[in-house]
C-alpha positions as CSV (number, residue, x, y, z in Angstrom):
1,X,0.0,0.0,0.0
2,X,2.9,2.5,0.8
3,X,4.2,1.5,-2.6
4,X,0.5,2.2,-4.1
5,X,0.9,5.8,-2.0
6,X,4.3,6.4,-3.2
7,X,3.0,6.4,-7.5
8,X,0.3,8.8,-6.5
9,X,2.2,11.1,-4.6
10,X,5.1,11.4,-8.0
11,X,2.2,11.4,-10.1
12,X,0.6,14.8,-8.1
13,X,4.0,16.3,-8.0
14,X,5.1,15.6,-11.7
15,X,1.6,16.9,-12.5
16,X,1.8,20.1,-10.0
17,X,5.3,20.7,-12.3
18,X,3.5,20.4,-15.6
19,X,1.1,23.1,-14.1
20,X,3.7,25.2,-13.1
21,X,5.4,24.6,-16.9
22,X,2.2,24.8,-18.6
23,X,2.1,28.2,-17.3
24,X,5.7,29.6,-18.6
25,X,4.9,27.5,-21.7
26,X,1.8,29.8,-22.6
27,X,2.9,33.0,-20.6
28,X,6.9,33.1,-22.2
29,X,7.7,33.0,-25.8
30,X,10.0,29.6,-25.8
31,X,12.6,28.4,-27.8
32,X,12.4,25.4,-30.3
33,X,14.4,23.1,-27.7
34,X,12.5,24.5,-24.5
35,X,9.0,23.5,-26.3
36,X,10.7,20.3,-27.0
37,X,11.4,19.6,-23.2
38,X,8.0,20.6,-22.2
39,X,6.4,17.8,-24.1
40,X,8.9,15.3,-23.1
41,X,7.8,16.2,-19.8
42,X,4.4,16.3,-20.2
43,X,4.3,13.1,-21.9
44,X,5.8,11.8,-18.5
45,X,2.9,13.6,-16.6
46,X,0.3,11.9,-18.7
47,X,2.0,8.2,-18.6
48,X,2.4,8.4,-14.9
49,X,-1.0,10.0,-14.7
50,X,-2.8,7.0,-16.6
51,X,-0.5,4.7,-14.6
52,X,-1.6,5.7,-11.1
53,X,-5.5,6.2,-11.7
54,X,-5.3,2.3,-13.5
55,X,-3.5,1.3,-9.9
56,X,-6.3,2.7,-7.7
57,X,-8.9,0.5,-9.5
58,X,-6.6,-2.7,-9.3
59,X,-5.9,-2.2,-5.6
60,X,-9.2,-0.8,-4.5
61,X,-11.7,-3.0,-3.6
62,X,-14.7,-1.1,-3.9
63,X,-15.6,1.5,-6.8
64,X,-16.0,4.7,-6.2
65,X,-18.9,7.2,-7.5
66,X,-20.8,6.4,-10.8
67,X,-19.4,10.3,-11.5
68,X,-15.6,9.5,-10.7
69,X,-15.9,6.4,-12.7
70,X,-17.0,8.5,-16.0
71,X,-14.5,11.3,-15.1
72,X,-11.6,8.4,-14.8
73,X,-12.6,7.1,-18.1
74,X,-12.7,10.2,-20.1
75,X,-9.5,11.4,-18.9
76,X,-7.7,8.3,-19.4
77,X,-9.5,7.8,-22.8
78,X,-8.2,11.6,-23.7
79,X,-4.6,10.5,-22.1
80,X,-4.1,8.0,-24.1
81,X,-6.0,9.5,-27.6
82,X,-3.3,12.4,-26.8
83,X,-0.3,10.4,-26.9
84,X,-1.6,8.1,-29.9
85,X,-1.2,11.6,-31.9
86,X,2.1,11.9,-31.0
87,X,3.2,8.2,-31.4
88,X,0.7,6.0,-33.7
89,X,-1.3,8.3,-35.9
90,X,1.0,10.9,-37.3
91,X,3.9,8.5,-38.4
92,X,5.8,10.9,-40.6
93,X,4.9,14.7,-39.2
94,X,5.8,12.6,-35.7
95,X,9.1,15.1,-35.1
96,X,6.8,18.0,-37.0
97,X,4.2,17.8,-34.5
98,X,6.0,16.8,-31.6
99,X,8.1,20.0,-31.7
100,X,5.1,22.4,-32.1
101,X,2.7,23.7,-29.4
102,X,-0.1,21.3,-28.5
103,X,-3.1,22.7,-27.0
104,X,-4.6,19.2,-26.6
105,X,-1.9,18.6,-24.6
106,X,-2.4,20.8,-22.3
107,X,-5.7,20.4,-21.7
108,X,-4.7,16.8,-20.8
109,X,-2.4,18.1,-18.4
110,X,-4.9,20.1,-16.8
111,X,-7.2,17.1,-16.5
112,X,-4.1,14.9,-14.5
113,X,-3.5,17.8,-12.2
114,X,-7.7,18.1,-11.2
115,X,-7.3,13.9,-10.6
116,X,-4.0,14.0,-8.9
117,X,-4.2,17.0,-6.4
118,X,-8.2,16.1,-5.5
119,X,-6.7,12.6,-4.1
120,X,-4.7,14.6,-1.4
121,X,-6.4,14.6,1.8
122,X,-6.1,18.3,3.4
123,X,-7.8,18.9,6.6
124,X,-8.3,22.7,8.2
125,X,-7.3,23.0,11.7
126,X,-9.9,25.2,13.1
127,X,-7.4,25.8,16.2
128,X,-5.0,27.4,13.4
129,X,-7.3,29.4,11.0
130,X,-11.1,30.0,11.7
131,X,-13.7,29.9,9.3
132,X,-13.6,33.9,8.8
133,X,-9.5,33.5,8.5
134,X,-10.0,30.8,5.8
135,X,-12.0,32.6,3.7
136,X,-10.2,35.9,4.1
137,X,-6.9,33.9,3.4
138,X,-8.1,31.9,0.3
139,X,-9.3,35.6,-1.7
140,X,-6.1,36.9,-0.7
141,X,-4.3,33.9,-2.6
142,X,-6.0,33.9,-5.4
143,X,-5.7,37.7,-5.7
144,X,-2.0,37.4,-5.6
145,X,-1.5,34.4,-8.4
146,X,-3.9,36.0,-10.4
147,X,-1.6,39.3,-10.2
148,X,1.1,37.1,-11.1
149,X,-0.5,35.5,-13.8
150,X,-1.6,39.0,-15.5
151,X,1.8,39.9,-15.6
152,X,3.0,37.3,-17.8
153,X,4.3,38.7,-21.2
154,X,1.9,36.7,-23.6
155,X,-0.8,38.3,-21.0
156,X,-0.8,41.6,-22.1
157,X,0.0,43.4,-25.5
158,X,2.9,45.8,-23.9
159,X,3.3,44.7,-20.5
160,X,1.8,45.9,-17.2
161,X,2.8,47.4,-13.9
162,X,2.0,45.2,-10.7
163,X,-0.2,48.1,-9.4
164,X,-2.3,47.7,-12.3
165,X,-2.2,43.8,-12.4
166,X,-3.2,43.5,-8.9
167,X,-5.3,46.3,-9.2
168,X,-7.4,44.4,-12.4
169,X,-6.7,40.7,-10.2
170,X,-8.6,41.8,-7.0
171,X,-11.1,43.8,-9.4
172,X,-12.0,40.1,-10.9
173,X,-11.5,38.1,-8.0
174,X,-13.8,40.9,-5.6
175,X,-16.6,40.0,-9.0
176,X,-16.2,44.1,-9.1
177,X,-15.3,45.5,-13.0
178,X,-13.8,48.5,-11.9
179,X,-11.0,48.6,-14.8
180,X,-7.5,50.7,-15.5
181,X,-6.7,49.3,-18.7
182,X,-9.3,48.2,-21.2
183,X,-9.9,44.9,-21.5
184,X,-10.7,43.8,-24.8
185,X,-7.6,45.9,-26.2
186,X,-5.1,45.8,-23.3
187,X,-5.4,42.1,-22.8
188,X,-4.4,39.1,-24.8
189,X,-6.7,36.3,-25.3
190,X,-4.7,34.6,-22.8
191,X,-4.8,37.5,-20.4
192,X,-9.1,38.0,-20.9
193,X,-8.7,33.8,-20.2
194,X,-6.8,34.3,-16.8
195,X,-9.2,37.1,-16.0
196,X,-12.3,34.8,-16.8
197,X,-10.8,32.4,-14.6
198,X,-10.3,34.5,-11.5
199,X,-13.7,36.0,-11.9
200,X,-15.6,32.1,-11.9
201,X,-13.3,31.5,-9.2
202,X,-14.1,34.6,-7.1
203,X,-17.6,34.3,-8.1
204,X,-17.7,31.1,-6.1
205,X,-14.9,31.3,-4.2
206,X,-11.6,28.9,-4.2
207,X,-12.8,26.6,-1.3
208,X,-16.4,25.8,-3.0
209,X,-14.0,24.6,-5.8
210,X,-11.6,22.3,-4.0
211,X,-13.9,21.0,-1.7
212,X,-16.4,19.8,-4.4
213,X,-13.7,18.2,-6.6
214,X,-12.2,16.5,-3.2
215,X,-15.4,15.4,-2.2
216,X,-16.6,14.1,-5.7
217,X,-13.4,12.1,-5.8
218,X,-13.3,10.5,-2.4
219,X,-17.1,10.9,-1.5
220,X,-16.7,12.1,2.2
221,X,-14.4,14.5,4.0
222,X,-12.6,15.3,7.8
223,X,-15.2,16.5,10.4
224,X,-13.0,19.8,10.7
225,X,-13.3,20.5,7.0
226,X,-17.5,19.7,6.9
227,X,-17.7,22.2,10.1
228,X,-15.5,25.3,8.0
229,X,-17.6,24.3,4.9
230,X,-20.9,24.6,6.8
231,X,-19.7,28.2,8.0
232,X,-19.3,29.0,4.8
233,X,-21.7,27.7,2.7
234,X,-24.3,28.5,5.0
235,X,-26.1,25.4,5.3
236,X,-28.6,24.0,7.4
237,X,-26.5,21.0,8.9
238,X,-23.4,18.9,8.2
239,X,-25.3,16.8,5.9
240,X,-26.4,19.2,3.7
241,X,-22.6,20.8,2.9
242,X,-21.8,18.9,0.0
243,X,-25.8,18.6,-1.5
244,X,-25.1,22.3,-1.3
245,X,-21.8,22.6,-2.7
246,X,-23.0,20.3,-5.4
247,X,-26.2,22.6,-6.0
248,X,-23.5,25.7,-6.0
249,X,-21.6,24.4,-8.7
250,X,-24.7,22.8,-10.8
251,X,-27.0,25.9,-10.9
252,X,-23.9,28.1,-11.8
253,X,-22.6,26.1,-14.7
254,X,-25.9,25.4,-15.7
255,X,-27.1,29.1,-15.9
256,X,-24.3,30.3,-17.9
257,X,-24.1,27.9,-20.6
258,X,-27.9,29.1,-21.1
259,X,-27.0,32.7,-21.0
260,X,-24.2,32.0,-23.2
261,X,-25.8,29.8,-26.0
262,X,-28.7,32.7,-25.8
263,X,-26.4,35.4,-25.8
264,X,-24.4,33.4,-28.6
265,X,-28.2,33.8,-30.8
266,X,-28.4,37.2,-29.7
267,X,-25.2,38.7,-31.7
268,X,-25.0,39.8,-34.8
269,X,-22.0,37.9,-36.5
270,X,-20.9,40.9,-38.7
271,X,-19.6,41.8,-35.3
272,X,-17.0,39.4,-34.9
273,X,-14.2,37.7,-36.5
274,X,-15.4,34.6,-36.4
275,X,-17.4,31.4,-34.5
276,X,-14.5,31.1,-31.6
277,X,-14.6,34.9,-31.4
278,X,-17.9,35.0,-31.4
279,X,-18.2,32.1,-28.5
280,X,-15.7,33.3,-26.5
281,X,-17.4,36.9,-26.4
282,X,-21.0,34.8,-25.4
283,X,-19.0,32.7,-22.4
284,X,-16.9,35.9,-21.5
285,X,-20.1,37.9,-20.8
286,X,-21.9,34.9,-19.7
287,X,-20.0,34.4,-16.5
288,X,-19.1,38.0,-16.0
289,X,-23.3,38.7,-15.7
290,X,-23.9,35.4,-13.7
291,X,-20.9,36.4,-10.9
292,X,-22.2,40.2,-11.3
293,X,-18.5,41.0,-12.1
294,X,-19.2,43.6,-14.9
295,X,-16.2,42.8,-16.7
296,X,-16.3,43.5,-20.9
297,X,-14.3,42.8,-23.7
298,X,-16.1,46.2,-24.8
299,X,-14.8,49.2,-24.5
300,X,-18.1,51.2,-23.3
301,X,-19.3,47.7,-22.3
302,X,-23.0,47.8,-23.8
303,X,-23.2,51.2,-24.6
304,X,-20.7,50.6,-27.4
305,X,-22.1,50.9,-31.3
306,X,-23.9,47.5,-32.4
307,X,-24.7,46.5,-28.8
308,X,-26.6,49.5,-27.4
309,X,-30.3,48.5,-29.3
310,X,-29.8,44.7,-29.0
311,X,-32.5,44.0,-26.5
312,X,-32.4,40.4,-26.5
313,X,-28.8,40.7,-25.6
314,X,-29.6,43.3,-22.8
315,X,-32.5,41.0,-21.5
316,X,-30.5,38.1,-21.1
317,X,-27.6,39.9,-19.5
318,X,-30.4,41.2,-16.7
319,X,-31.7,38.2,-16.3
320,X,-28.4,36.4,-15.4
321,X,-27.4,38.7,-13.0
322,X,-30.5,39.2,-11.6
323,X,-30.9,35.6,-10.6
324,X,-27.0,35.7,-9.6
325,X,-27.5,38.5,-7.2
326,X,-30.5,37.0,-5.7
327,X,-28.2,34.4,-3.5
328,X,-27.8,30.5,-4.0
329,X,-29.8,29.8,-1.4
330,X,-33.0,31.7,-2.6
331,X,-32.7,30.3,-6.1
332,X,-32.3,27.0,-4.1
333,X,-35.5,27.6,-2.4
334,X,-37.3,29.0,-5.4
335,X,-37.0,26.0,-7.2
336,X,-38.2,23.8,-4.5
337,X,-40.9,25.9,-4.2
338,X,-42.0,25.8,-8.4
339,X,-41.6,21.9,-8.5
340,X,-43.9,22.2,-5.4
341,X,-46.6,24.1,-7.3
342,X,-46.3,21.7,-10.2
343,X,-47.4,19.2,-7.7
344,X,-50.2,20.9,-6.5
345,X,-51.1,21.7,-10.1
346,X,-51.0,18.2,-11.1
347,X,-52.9,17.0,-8.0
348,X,-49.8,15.8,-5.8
349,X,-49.5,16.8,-2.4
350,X,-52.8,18.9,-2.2
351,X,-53.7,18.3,1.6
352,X,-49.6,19.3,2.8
353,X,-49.4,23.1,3.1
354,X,-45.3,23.3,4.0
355,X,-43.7,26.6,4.4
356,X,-41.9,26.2,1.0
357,X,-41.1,29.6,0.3
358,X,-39.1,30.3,3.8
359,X,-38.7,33.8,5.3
360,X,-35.6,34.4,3.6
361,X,-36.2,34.3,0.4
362,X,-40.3,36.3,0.6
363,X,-38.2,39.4,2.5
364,X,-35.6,39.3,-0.9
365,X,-37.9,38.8,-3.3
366,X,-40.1,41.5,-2.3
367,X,-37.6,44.1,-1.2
368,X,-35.3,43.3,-4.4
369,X,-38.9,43.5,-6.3
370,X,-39.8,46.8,-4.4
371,X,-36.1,48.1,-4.9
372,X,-35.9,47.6,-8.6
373,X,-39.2,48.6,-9.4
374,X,-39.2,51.8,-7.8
375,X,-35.2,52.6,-9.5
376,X,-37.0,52.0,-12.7
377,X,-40.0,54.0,-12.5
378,X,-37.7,57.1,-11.5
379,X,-34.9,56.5,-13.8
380,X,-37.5,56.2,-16.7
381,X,-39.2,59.6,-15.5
382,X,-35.6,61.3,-14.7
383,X,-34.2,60.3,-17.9
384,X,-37.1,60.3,-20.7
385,X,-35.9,62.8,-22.4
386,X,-32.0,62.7,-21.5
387,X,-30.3,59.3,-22.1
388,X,-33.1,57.2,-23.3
389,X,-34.3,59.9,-26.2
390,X,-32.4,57.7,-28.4
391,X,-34.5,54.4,-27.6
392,X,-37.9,53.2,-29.0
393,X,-41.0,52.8,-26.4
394,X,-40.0,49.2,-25.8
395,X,-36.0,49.9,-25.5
396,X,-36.4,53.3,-23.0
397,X,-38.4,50.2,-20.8
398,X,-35.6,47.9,-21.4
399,X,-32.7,50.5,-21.0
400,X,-34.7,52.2,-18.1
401,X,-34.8,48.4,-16.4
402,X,-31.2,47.6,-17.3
403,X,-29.9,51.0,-15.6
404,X,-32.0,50.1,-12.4
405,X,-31.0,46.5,-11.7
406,X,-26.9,47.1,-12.5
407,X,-26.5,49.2,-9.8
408,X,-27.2,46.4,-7.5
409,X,-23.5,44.6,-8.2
410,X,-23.4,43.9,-11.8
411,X,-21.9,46.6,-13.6
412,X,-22.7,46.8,-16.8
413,X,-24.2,50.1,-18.5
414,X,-26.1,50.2,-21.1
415,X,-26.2,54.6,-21.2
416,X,-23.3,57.0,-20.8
417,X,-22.7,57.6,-17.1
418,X,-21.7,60.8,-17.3
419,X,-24.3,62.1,-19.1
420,X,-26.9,60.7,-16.7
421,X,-28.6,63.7,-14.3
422,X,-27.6,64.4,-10.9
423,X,-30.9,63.0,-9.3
424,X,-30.4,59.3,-11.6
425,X,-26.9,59.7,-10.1
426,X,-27.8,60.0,-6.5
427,X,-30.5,57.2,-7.1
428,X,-27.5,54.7,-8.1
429,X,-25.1,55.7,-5.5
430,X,-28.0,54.3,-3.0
431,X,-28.5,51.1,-5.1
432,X,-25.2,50.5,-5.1
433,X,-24.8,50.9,-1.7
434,X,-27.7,48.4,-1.1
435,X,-26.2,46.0,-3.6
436,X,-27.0,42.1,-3.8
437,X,-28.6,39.7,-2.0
438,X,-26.9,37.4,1.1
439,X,-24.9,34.3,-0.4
440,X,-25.0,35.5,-3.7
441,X,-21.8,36.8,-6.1
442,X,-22.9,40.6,-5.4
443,X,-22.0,43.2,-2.6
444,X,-23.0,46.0,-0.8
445,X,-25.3,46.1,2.8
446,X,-27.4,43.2,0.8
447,X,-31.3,43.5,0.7
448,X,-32.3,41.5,3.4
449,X,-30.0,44.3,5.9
450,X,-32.3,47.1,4.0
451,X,-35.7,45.0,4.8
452,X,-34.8,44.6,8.7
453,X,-33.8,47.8,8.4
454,X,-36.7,48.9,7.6
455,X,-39.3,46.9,9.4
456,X,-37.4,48.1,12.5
457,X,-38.2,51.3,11.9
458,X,-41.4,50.7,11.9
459,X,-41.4,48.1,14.8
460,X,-40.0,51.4,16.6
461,X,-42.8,53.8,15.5
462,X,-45.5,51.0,16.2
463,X,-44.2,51.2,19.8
464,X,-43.5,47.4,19.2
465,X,-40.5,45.4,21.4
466,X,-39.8,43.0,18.7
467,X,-39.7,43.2,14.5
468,X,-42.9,40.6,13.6
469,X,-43.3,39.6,9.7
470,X,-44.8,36.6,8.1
471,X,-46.1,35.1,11.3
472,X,-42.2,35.0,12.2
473,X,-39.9,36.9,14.7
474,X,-36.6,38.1,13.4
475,X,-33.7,37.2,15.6
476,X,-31.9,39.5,18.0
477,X,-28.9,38.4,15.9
478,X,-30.3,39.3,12.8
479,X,-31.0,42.9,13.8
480,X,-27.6,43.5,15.4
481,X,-25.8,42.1,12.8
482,X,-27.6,44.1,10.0
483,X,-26.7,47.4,12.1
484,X,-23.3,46.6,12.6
485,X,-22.7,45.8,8.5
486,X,-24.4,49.4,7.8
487,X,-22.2,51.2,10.5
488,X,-18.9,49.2,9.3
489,X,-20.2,49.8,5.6
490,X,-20.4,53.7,6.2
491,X,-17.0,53.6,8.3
492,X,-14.8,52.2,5.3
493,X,-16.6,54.2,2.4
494,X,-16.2,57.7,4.2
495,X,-12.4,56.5,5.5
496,X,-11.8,55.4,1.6
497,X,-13.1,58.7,0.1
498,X,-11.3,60.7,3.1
499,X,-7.7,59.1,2.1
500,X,-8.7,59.7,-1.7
501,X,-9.7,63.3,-1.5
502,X,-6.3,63.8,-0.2
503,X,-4.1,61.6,-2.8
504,X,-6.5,62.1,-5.8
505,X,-7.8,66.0,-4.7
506,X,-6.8,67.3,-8.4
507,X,-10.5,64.9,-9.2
508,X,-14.1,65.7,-8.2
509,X,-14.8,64.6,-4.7
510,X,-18.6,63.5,-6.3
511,X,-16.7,61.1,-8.6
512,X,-14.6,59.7,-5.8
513,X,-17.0,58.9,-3.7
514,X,-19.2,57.3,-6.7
515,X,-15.7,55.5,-7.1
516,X,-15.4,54.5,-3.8
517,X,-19.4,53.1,-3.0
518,X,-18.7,51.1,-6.4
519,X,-15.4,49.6,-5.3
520,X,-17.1,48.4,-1.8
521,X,-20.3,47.0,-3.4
522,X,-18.4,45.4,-5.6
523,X,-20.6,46.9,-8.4
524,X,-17.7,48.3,-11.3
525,X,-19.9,51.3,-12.4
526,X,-17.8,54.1,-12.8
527,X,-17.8,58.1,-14.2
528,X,-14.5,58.0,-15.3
529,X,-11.9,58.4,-13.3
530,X,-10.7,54.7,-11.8
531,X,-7.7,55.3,-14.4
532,X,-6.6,58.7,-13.8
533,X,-6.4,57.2,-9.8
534,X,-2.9,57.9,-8.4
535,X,-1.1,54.7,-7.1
536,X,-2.2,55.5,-3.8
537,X,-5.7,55.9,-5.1
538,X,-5.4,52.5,-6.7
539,X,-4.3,50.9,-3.5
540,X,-7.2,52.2,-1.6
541,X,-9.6,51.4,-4.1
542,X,-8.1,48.0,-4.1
543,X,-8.1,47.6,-0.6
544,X,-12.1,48.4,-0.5
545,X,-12.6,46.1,-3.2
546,X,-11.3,43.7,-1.4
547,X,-13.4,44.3,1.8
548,X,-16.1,45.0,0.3
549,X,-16.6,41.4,-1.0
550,X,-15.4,39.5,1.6
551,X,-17.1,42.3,3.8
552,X,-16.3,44.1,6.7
553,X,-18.1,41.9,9.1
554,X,-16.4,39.2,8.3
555,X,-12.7,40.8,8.5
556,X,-13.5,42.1,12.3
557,X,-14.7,38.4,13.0
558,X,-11.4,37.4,11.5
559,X,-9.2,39.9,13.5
560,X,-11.4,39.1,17.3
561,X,-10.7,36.3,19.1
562,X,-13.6,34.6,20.3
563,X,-14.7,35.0,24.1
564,X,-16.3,32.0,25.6
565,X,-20.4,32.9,26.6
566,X,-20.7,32.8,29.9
567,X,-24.3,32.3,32.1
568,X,-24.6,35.4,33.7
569,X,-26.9,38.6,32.6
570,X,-26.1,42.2,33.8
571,X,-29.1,44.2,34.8
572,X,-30.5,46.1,31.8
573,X,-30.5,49.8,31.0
574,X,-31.9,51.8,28.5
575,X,-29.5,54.6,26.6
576,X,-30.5,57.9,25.8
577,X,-30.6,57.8,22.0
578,X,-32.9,61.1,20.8
């Protein structure tokens, strides 16, 4: 068995190098011999690779998942149809093709690495790193590779400076869009890849990754690593982590090769250059609206000429990030509640009344419903005659919807910022600030903070002790913690502005502060001015990106250590407050 241990541990190595080369390979122009060396080596990887996964079957006396089973034999089938190009079906161009670039290859190399490293058993030591720690510490490495990564030659067209790199790497990773170099021009196709890639991944965040593939592959996991996973995930117990995880990654995938097929039949191909152009611009945009990152490969993102009156396109965008914002565990719940109706309709489970549609997700759905319908109404009154003069009746409703709902994290625009009035403006500097919903891949306060908010308020003036709706009582817990994210919200978007109006004072303090509520909402909009930001101003912005998206809450969590609750109350007293 040690033996049996020994092969898998080279083969994870070997394949954790052929990462590590795969990456100069594509990032570095190489020489003839170096690109000969590679694929020696990554014919090694691949060998060994389909070596050790054969072993675990032959020593293993029980098979593992149906799932594992099918991944095992496509990525052995794609080994081995890999190396047959090299070896048996080429014959004469073997040396030809064998000294040249292989993209297959690659791809194959990828697939070894996902089967190797998911076989390591990791366990988190709680008495090391908490929950809030982990999380804090996995955004922060990702961040930094993906800085790395972007500054790679074949990344860029002329090179970057780190401030910029890390800048555009904690803008994809924090799902934000703010930008200092233009995507679609400044970036390679390998560079607009990497920055896919850390948006997915920050969309979901590294540890829903890694824990899904380890589980898949070994079906269970440590105790410690379920209890960090249930913080995270949110979940109702420890044996609902990984149904959740694998409902995470499902409903993700799922909804953006939807919105990419239909934003795919959307485009005009005049447009583009050709079908892979033309996919990769529908997959690009796909997983940018899904993770409300607001990232384009267009230059005025959806204002730009031959985008600006495709509707179809605009709905579909709005649509994805709409149902992205709204949190995983509401569009969990909303589909548990349609195949419940279908039921009913049908005549299934008529006499059972169950609370279907929990409390969670009727207080998002109507404020998010409330919030957006409102923003609408007024931006379609404020702006009838200024930025949608240009659209039909049907586009100034489409337009007026799509400049409503991207406030709230997405950050795409479909009008010119800065030609928007000063009351639309003020409207979208409190939509941003209200942002997403909990769980999802937006930011700001999040909409069920505005609703208790709210109903407080009104608890208050109805001279009530306690906030009552649905038939339900919201938690002490609840309350506090949704008046200490809008007090820790305000602190870090008024510190953030202060320490820009003093490095960036030569711009308007109006645009720094719309600068600033974007960057901590994670929502992207800007009027302008996140290039002309001095590299203090880029720090800053970068540094309430960041904590915007992992939020402030969860930082002070992270910094406190935890006091043990002890059974004793102090006599109560009321404070003075108006």
């Amino acid at each position: 068995m040690g033996k049996n241990s020994f092969i898998h541990r080279i083969s994870f190595l070997l394949s954790l190098v052929g990462l590590v080369l795969l990456i100069f390979d594509l990032g570095f122009d190489q020489s003839q011999n170096l690109i000969t060396i590679y694929n020696i080596f990554y014919v090694v990887v691949l060998v060994l690779g389909v070596a050790s996964t054969s072993i675990r079957y032959y020593k293993n006396k029980s098979l593992p998942s149906k799932g594992v089973i099918i991944f095992d034999v496509v990525s052995i089938l794609f080994s081995v149809f890999v190396l047959g190009r090299h070896f048996i079906f080429l014959d004469v161009q073997l040396l030809e093709s064998f000294l040249v670039n292989d993209n297959w290859l690659k791809f194959a190399i990828l697939l070894t690495f996902i089967r190797e490293s998911s076989d390591i058993q990791i366990s988190v030591d709680r008495t090391i790193l908490n929950p809030a720690q982990l999380f804090i510490l996995s955004f922060l490495t990702i961040i930094f590779i993906g800085s790395l990564l972007l500054m790679l030659p074949n990344a860029t067209h002329s090179g970057i400076s780190y401030i910029d790199a890390l800048f555009t790497s904690t803008s994809a990773v924090c799902v934000t869009g703010l930008i200092v170099v233009d995507t679609g021009f400044f970036f390679t196709s390998l560079g607009q890849s990497i920055i896919l890639c850390l948006i997915q991944i920050g969309g979901l965040g590294i540890l829903t990754f890694t824990s899904f593939f380890s589980y898949f592959f070994k079906g269970g996991s440590t105790y410690e690593n379920q209890l960090t996973l249930n913080s995270i995930t949110s979940s109702k117990s420890l044996n609902t982590v990984f149904n959740t995880l694998k409902y995470i990654i499902v409903i993700t995938f799922g909804i953006e090769l939807v919105s990419a097929i239909l934003i795919y039949t959307s485009l005009d191909n005049k447009d583009f250059t050709g079908f892979l152009d033309q996919a990769f611009f529908s997959v690009f945009h796909a997983i940018s609206a899904f993770c409300n990152a607001g990232f384009s490969t267009l230059s005025s993102s959806f204002y730009e000429e031959g985008f600006r009156f495709n509707y179809g396109l605009q709905l579909v965008i709005i649509i994805s990030f709409i149902i992205g914002g709204l949190g995983f565990p509401i569009v969990e719940n909303i589909d548990k509640y349609v195949k419940y109706s279908i039921k009913r309709i049908f005549g299934r489970g008529r006499d059972a009344r169950p609370w279907v549609l929990n409390i969670n997700s009727r207080i998002t759905l109507i404020t998010t419903f409330i919030v957006t319908g409102i923003a609408v109404i007024v931006i379609y009154i404020l702006e009838y005659q200024n930025t949608l003069a240009e659209h039909s009746g049907f586009g100034k409703v489409v337009t007026a919807l799509f400049t409503a709902a991207t406030p709230r994290t997405a950050g795409f625009n479909t009008v010119d910022l800065s030609l928007l009035t000063t009351p639309t403006l003020l409207l979208i500097f409190l939509l941003m600030w209200i942002g997403a919903s909990p769980s999802s891949t937006g930011g700001g306060i999040k909409t069920s903070t505005l609703a208790i908010s709210t109903l407080n308020i009104l608890s208050l003036a109805k001279g009530k002790s306690r906030i009552e709706v649905f038939k339900r009582e919201i938690s002490n817990i609840s309350i506090r913690r949704s008046y200490a994210i809008i007090a820790l919200s305000l602190i870090v978007i008024g510190s953030s502005t202060l320490v820009l109006s003093i490095s960036d004072k030569n711009l308007s303090l109006f645009d720094l502060v719309f600068e600033t509520i974007s960057a901590y909402s994670t929502v992207g909009l800007s009027l302008g001015i996140t290039e002309k930001l001095s590299d203090l101003g880029k720090a800053v912005i970068i540094f309430t990106m960041f904590v915007g998206r992992v939020s402030m809450l969860t930082v002070v969590i992270a910094i406190f250590k935890k006091i043990k609750q002890k059974n004793y109350n102090y006599p109560t007293e009321e404070i003075t407050i108006n």
